[in-house]
mmCIF file of the N, C-alpha and C atoms, coordinates in Angstrom:
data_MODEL
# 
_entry.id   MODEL 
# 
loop_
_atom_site.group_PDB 
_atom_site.id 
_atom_site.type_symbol 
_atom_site.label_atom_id 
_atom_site.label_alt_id 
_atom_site.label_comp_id 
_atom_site.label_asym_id 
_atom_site.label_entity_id 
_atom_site.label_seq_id 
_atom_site.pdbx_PDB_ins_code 
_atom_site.Cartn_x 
_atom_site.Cartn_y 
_atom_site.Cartn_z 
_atom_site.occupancy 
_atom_site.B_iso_or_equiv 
_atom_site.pdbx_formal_charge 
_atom_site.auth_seq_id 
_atom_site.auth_comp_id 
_atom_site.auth_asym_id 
_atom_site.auth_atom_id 
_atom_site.pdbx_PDB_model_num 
ATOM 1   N N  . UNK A 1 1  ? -5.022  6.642   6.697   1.00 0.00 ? 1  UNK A N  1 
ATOM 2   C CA . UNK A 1 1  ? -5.850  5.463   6.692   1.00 0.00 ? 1  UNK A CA 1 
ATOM 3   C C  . UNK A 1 1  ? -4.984  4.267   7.014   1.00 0.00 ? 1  UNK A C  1 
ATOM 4   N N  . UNK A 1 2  ? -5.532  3.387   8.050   1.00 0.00 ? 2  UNK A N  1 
ATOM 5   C CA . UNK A 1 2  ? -4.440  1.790   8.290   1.00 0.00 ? 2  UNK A CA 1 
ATOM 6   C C  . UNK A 1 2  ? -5.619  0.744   8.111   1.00 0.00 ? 2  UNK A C  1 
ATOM 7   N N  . UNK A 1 3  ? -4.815  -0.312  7.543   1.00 0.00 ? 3  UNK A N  1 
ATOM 8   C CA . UNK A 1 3  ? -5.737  -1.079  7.101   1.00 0.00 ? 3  UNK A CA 1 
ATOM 9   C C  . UNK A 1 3  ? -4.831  -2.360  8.164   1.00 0.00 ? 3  UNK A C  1 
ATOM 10  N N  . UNK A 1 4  ? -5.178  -3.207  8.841   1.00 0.00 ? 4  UNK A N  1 
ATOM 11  C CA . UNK A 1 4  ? -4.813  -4.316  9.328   1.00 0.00 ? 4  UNK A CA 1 
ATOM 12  C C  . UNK A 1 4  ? -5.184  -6.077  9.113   1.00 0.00 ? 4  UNK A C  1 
ATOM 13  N N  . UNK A 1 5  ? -4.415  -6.493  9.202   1.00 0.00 ? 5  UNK A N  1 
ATOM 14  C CA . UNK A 1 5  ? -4.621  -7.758  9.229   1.00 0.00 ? 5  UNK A CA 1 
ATOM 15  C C  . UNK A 1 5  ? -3.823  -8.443  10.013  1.00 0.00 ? 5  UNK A C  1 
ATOM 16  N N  . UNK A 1 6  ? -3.969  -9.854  10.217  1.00 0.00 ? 6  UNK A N  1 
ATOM 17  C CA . UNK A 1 6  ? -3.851  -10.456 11.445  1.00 0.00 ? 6  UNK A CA 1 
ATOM 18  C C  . UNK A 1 6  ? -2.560  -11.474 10.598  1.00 0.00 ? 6  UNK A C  1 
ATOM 19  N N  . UNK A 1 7  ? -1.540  -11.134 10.682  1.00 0.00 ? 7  UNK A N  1 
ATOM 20  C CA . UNK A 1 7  ? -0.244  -12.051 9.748   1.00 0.00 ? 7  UNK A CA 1 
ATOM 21  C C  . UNK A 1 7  ? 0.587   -11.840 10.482  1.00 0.00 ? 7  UNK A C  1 
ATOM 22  N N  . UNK A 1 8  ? 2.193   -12.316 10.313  1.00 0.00 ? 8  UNK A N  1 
ATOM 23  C CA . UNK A 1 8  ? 3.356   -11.792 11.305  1.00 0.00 ? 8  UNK A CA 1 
ATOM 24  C C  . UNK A 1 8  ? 4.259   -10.672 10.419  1.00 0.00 ? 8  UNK A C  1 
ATOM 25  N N  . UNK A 1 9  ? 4.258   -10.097 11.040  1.00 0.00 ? 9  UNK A N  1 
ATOM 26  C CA . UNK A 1 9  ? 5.085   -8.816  10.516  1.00 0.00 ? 9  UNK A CA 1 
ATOM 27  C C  . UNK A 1 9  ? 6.607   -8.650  10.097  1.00 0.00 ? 9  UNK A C  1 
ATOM 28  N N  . UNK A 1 10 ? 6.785   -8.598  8.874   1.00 0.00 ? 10 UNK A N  1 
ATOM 29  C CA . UNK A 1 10 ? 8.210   -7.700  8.811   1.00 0.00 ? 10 UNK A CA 1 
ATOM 30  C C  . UNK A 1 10 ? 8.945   -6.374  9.122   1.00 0.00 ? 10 UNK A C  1 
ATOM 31  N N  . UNK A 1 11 ? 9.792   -6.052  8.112   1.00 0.00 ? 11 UNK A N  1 
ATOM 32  C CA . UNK A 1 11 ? 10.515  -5.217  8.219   1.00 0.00 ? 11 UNK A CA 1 
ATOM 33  C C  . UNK A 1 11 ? 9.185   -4.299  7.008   1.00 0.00 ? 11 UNK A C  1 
ATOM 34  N N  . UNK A 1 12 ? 9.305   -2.583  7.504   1.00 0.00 ? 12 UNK A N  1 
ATOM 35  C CA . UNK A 1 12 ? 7.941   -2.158  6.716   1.00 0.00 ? 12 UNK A CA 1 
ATOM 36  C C  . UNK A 1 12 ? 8.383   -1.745  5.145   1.00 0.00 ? 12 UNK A C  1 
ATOM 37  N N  . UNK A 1 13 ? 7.391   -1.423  4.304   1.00 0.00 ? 13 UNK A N  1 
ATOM 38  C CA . UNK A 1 13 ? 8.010   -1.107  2.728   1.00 0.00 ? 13 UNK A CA 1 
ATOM 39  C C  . UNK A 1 13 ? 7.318   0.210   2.627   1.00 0.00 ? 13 UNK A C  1 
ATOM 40  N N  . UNK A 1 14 ? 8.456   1.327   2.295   1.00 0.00 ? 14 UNK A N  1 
ATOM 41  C CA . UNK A 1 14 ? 7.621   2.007   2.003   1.00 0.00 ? 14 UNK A CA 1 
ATOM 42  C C  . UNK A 1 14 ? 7.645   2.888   0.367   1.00 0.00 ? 14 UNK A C  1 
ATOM 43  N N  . UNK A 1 15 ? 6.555   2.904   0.036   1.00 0.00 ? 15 UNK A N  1 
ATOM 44  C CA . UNK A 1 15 ? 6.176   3.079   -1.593  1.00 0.00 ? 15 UNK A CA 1 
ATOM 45  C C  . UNK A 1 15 ? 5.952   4.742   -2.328  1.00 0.00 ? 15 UNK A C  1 
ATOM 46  N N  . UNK A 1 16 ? 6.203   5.006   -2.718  1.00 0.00 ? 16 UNK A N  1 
ATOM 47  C CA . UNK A 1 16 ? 5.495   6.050   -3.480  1.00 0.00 ? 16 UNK A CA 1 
ATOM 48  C C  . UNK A 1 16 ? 4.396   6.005   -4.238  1.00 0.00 ? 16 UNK A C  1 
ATOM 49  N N  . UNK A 1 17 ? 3.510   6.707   -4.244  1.00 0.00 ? 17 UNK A N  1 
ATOM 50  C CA . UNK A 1 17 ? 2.205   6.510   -5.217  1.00 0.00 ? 17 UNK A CA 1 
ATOM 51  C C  . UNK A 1 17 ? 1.902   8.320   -5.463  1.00 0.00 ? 17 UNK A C  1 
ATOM 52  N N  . UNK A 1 18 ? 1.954   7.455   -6.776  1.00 0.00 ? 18 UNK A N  1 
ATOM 53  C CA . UNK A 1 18 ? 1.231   8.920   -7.937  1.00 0.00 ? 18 UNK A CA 1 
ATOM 54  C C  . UNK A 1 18 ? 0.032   8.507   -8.416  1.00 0.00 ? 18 UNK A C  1 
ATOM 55  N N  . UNK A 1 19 ? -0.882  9.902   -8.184  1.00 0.00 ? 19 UNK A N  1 
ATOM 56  C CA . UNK A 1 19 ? -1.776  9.404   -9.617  1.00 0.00 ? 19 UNK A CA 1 
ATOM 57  C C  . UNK A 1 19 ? -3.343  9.883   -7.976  1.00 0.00 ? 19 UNK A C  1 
ATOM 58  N N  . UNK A 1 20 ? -2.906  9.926   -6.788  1.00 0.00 ? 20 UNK A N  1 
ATOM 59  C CA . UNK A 1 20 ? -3.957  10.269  -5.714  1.00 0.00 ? 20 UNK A CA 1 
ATOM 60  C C  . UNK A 1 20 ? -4.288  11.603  -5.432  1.00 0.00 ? 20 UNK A C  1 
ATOM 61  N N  . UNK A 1 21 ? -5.686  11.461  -5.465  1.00 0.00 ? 21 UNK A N  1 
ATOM 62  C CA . UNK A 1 21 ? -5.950  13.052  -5.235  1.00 0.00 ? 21 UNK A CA 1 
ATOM 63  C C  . UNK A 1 21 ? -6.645  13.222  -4.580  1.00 0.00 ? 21 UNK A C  1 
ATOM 64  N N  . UNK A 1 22 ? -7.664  12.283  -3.925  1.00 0.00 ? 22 UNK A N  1 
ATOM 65  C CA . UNK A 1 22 ? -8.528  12.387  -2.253  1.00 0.00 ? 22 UNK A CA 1 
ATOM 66  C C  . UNK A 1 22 ? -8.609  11.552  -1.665  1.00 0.00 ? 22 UNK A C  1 
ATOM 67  N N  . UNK A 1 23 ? -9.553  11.455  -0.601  1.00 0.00 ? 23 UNK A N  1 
ATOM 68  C CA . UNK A 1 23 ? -9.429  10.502  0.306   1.00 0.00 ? 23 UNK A CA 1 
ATOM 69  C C  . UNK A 1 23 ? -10.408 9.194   -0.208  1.00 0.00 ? 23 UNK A C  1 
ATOM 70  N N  . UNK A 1 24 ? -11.094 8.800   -1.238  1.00 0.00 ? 24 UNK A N  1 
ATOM 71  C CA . UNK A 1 24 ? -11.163 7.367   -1.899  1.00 0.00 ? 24 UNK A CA 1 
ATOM 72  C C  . UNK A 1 24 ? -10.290 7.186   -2.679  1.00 0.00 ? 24 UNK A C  1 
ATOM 73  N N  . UNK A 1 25 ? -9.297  7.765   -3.395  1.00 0.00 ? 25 UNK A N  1 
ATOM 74  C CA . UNK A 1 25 ? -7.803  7.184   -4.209  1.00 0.00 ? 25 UNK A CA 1 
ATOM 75  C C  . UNK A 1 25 ? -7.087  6.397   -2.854  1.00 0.00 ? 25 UNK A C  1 
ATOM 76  N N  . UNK A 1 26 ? -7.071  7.357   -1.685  1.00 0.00 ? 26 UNK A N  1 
ATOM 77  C CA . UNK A 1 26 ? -6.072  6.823   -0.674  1.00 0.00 ? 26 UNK A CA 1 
ATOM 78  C C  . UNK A 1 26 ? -6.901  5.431   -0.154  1.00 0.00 ? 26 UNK A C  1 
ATOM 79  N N  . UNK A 1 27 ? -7.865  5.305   -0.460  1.00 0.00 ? 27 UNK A N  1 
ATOM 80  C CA . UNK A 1 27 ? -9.039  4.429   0.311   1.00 0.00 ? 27 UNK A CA 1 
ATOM 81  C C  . UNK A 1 27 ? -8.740  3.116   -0.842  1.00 0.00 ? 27 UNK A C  1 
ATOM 82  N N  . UNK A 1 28 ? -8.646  3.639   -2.389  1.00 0.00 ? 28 UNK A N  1 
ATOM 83  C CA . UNK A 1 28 ? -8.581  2.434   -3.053  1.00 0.00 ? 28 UNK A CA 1 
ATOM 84  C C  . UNK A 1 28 ? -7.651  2.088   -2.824  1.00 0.00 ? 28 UNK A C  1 
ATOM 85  N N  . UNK A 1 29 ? -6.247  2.729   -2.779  1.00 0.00 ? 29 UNK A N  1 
ATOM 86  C CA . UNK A 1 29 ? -4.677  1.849   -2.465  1.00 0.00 ? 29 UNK A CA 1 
ATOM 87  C C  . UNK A 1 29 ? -4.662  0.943   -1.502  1.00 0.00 ? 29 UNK A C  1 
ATOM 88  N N  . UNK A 1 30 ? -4.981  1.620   -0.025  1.00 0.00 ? 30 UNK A N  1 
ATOM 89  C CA . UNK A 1 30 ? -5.389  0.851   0.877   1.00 0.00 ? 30 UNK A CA 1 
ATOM 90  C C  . UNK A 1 30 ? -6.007  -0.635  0.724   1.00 0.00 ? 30 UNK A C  1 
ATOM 91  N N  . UNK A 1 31 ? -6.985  -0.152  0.390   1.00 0.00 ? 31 UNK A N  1 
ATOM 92  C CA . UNK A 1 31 ? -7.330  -1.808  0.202   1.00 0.00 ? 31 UNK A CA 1 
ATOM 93  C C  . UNK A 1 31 ? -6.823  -2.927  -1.066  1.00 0.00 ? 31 UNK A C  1 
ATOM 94  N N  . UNK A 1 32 ? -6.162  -2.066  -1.736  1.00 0.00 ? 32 UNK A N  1 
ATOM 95  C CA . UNK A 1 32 ? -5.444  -3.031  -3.018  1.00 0.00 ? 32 UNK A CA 1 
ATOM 96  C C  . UNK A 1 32 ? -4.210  -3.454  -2.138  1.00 0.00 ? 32 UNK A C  1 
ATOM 97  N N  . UNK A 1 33 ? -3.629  -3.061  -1.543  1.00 0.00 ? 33 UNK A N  1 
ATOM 98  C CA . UNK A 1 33 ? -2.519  -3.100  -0.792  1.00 0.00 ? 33 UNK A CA 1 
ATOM 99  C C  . UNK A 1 33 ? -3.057  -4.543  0.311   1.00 0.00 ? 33 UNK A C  1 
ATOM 100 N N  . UNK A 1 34 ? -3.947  -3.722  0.685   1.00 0.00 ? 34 UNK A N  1 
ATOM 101 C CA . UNK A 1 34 ? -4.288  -4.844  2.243   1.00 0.00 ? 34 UNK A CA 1 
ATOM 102 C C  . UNK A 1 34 ? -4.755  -6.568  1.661   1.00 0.00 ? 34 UNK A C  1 
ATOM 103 N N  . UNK A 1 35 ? -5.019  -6.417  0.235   1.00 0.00 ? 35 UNK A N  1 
ATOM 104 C CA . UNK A 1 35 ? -5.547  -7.627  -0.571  1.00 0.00 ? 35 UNK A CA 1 
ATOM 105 C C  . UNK A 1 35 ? -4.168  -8.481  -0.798  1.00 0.00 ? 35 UNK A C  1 
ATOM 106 N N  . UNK A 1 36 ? -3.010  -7.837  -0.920  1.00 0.00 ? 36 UNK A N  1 
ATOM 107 C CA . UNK A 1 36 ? -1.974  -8.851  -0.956  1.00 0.00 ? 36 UNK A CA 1 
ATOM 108 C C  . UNK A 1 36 ? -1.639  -9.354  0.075   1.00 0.00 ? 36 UNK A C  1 
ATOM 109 N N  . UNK A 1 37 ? -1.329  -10.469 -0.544  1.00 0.00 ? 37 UNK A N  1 
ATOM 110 C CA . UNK A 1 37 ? -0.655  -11.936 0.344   1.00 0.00 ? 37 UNK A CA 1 
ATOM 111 C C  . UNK A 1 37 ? 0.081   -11.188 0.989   1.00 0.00 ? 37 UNK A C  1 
ATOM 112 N N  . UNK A 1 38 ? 0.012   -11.639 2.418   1.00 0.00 ? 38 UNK A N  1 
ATOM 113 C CA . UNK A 1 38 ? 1.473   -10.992 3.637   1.00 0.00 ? 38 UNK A CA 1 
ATOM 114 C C  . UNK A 1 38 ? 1.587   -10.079 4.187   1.00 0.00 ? 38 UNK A C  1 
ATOM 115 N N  . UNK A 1 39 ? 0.144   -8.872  3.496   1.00 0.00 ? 39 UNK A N  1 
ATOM 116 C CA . UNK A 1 39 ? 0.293   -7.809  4.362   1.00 0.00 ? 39 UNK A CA 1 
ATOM 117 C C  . UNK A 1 39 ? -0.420  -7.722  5.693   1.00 0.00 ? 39 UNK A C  1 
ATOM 118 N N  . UNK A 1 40 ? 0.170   -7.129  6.654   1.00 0.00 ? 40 UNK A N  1 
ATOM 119 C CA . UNK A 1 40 ? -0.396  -7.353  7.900   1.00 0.00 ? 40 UNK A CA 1 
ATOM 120 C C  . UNK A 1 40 ? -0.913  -5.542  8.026   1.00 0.00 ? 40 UNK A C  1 
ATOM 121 N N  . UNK A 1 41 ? -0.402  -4.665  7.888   1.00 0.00 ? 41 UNK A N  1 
ATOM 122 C CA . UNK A 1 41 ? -0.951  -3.450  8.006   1.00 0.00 ? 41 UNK A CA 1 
ATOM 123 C C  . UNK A 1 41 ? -0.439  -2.446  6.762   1.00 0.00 ? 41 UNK A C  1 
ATOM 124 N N  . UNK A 1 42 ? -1.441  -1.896  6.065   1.00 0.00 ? 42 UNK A N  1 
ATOM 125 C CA . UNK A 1 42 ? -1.356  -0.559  4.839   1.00 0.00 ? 42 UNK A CA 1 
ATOM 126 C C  . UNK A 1 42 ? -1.560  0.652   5.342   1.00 0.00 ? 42 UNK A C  1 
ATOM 127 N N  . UNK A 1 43 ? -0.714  1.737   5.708   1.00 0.00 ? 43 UNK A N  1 
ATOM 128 C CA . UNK A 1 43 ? -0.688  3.255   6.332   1.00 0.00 ? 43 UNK A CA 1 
ATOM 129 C C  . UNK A 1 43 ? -0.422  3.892   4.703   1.00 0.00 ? 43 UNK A C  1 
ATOM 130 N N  . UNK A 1 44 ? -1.687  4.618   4.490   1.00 0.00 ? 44 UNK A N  1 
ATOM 131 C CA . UNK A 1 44 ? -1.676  5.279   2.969   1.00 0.00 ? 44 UNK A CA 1 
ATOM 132 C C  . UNK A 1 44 ? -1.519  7.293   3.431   1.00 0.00 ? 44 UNK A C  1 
ATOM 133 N N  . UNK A 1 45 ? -0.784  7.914   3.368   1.00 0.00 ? 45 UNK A N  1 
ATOM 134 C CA . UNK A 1 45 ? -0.422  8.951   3.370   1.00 0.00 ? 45 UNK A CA 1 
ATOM 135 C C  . UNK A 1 45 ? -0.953  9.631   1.791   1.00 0.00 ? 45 UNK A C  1 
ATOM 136 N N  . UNK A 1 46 ? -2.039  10.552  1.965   1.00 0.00 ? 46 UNK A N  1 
ATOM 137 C CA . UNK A 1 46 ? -2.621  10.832  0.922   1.00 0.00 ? 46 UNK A CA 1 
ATOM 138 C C  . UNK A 1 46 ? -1.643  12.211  0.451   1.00 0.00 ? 46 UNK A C  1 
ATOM 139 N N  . UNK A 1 47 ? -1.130  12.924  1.732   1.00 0.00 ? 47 UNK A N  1 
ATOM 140 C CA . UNK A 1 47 ? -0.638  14.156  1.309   1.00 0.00 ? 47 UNK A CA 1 
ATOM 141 C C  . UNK A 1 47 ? 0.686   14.011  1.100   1.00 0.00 ? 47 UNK A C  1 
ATOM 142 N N  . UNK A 1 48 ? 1.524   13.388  1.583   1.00 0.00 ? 48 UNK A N  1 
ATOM 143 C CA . UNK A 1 48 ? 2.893   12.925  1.231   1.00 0.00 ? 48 UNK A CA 1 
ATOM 144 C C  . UNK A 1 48 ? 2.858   11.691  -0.325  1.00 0.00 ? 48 UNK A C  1 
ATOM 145 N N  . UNK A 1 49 ? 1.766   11.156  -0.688  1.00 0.00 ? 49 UNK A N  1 
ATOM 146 C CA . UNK A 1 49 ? 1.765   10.372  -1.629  1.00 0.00 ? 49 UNK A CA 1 
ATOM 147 C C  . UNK A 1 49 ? 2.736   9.319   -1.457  1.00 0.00 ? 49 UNK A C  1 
ATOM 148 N N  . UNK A 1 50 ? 2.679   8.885   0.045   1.00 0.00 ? 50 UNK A N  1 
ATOM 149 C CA . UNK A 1 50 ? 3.379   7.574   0.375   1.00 0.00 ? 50 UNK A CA 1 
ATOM 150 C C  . UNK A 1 50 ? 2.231   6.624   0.936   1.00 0.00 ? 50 UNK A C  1 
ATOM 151 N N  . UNK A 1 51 ? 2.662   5.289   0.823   1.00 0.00 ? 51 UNK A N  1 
ATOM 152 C CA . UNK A 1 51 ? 1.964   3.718   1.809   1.00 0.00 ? 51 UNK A CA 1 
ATOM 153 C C  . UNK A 1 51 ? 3.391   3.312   1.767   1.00 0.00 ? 51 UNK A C  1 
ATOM 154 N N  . UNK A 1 52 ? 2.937   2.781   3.562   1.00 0.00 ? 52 UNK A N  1 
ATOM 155 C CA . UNK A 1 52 ? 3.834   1.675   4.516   1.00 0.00 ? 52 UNK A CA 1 
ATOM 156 C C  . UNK A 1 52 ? 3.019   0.571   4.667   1.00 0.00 ? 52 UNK A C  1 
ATOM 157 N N  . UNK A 1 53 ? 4.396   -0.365  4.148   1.00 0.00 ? 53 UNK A N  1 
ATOM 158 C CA . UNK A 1 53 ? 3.554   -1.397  4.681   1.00 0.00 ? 53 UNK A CA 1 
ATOM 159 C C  . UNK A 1 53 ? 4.189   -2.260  5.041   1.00 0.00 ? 53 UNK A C  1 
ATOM 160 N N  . UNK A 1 54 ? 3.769   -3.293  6.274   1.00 0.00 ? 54 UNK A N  1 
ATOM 161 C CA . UNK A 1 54 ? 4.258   -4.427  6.648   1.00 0.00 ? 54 UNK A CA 1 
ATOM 162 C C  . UNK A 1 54 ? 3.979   -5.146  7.052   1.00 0.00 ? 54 UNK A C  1 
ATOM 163 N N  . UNK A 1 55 ? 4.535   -6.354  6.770   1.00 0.00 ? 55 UNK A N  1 
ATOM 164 C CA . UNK A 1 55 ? 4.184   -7.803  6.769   1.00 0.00 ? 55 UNK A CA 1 
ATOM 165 C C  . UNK A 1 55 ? 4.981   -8.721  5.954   1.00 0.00 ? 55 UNK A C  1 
ATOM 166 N N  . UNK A 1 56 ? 4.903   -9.785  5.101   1.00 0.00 ? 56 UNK A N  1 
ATOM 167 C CA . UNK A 1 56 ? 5.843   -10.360 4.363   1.00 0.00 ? 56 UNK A CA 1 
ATOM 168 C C  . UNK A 1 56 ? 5.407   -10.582 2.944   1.00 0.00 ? 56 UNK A C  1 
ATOM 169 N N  . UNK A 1 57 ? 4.972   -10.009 2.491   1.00 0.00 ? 57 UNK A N  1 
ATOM 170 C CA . UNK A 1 57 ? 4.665   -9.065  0.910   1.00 0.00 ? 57 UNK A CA 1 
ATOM 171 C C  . UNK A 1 57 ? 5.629   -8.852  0.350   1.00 0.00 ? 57 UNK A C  1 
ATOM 172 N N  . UNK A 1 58 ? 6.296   -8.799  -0.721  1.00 0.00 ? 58 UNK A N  1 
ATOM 173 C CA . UNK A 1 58 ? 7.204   -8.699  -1.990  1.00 0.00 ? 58 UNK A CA 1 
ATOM 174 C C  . UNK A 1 58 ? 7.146   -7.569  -2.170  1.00 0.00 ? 58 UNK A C  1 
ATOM 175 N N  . UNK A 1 59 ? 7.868   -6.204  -2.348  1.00 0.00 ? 59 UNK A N  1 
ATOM 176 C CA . UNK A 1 59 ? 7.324   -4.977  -2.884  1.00 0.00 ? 59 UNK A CA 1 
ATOM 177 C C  . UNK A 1 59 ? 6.930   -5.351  -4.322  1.00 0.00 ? 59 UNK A C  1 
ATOM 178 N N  . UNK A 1 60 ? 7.451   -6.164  -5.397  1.00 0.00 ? 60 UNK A N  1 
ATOM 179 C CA . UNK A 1 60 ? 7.070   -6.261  -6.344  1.00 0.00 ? 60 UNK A CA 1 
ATOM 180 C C  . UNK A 1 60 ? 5.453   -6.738  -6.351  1.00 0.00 ? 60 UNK A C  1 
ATOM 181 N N  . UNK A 1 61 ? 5.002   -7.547  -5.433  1.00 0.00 ? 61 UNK A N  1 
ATOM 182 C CA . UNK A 1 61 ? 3.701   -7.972  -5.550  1.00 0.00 ? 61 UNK A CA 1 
ATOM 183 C C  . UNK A 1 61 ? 2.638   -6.706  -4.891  1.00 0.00 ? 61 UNK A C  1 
ATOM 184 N N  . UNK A 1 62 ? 3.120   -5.784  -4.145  1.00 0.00 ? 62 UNK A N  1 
ATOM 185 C CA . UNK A 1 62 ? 2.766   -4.394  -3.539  1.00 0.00 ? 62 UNK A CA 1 
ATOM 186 C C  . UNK A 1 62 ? 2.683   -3.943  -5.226  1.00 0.00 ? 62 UNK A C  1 
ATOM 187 N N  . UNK A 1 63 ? 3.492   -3.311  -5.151  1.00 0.00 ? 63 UNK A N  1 
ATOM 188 C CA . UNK A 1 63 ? 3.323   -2.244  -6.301  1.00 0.00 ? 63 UNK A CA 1 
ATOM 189 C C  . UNK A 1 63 ? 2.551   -2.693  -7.965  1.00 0.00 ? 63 UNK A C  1 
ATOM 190 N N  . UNK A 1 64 ? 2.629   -4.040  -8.033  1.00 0.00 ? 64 UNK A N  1 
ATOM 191 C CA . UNK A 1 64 ? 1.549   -4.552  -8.954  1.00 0.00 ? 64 UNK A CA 1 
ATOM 192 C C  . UNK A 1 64 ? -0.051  -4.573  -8.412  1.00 0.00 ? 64 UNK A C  1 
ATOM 193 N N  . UNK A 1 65 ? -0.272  -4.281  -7.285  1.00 0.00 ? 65 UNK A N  1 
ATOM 194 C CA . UNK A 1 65 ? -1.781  -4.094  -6.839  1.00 0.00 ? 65 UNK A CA 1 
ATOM 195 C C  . UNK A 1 65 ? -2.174  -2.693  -6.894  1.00 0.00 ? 65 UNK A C  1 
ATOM 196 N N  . UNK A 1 66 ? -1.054  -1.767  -6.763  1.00 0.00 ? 66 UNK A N  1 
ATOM 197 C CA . UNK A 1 66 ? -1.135  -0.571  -6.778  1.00 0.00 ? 66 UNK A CA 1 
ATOM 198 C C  . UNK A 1 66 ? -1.603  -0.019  -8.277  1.00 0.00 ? 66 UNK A C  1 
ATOM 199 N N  . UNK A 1 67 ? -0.329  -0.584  -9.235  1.00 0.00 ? 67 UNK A N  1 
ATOM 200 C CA . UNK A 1 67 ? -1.076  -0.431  -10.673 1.00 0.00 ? 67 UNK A CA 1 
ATOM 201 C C  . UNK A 1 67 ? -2.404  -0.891  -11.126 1.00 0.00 ? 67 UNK A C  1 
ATOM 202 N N  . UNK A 1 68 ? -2.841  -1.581  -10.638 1.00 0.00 ? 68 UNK A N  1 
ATOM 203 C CA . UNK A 1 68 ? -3.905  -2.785  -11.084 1.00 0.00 ? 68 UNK A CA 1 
ATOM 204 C C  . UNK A 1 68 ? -5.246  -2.043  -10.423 1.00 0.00 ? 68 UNK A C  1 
ATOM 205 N N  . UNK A 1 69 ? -4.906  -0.962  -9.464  1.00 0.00 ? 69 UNK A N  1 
ATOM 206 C CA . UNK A 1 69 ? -6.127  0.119   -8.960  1.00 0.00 ? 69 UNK A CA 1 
ATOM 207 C C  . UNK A 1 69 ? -5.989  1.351   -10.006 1.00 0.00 ? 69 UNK A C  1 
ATOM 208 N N  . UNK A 1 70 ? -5.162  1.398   -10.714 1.00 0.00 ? 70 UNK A N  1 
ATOM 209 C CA . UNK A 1 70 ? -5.429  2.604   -11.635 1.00 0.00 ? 70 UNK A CA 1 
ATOM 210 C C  . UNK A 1 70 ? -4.083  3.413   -10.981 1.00 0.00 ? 70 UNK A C  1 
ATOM 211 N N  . UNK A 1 71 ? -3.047  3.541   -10.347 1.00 0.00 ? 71 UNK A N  1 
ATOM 212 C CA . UNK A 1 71 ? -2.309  4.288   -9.673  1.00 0.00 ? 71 UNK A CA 1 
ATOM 213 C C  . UNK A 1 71 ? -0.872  3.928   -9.840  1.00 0.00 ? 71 UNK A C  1 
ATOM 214 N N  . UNK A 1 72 ? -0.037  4.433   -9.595  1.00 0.00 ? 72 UNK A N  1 
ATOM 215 C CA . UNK A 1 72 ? 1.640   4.519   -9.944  1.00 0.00 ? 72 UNK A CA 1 
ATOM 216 C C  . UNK A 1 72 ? 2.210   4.124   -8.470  1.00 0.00 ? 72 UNK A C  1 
ATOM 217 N N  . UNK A 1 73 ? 3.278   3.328   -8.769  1.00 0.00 ? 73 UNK A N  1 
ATOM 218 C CA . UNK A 1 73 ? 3.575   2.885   -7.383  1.00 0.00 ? 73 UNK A CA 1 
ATOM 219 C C  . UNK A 1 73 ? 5.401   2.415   -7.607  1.00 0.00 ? 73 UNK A C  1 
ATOM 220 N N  . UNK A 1 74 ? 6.036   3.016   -6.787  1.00 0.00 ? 74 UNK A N  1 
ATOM 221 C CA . UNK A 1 74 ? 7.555   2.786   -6.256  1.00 0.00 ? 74 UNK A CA 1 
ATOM 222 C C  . UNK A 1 74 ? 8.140   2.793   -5.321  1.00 0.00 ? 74 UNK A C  1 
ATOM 223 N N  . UNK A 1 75 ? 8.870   2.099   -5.136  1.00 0.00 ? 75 UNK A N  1 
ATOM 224 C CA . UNK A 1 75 ? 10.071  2.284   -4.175  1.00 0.00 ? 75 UNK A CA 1 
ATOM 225 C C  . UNK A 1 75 ? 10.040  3.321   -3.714  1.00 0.00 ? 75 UNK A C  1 
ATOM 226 N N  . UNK A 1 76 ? 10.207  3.656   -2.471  1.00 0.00 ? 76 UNK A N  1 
ATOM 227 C CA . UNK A 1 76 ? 10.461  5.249   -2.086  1.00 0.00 ? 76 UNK A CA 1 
ATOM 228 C C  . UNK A 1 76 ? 11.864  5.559   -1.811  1.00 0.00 ? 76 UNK A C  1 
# 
C-alpha cells in the first residue's frame, strides 16, 4: 500500500511494525503515518512488517502515530 502526498522529500525511514495481521492493520498504519507532518509518501509492507517513509517527518513523530493506531513501531 503507498500513500502520497504532495511535500518535498527526504532521505526515507524505515520502521518496523508489530502487532499487523491483514490488509486494514496495513491500511490503518498507512494512513496514521500519511497524517504526519512531512510525510510525502507511506509504503506499508504487511508481510515483512515494515513502512518506508519519506519526506521530512521525525521518526520519533512516525512511530508515535504508529502507537496511537493500536500498533508497535521501530527503527528498523
Amino acid at each position: 500500500m503507498t500513500i502520497e502526498n504532495s511535500n518535498e522529500s527526504t532521505g526515507p525511514i524505515v520502521l518496523a511494525i508489530s502487532g499487523m495481521t491483514c490488509g486494514g492493520c496495513a491500511g490503518a498504519v498507512g494512513r496514521a503515518l500519511s497524517a504526519v507532518p512531512g510525510v510525502v509518501e507511506a509504503r506499508v509492507d504487511l508481510g515483512g512488517g515494515r513502512a518506508t517513509v519519506t519526506g521530512s517527518a521525525h521518526a520519533e513523530d512516525l512511530i508515535r502515530a504508529i502507537e496511537a493506531a493500536g500498533f508497535a513501531g521501530a527503527l528498523a
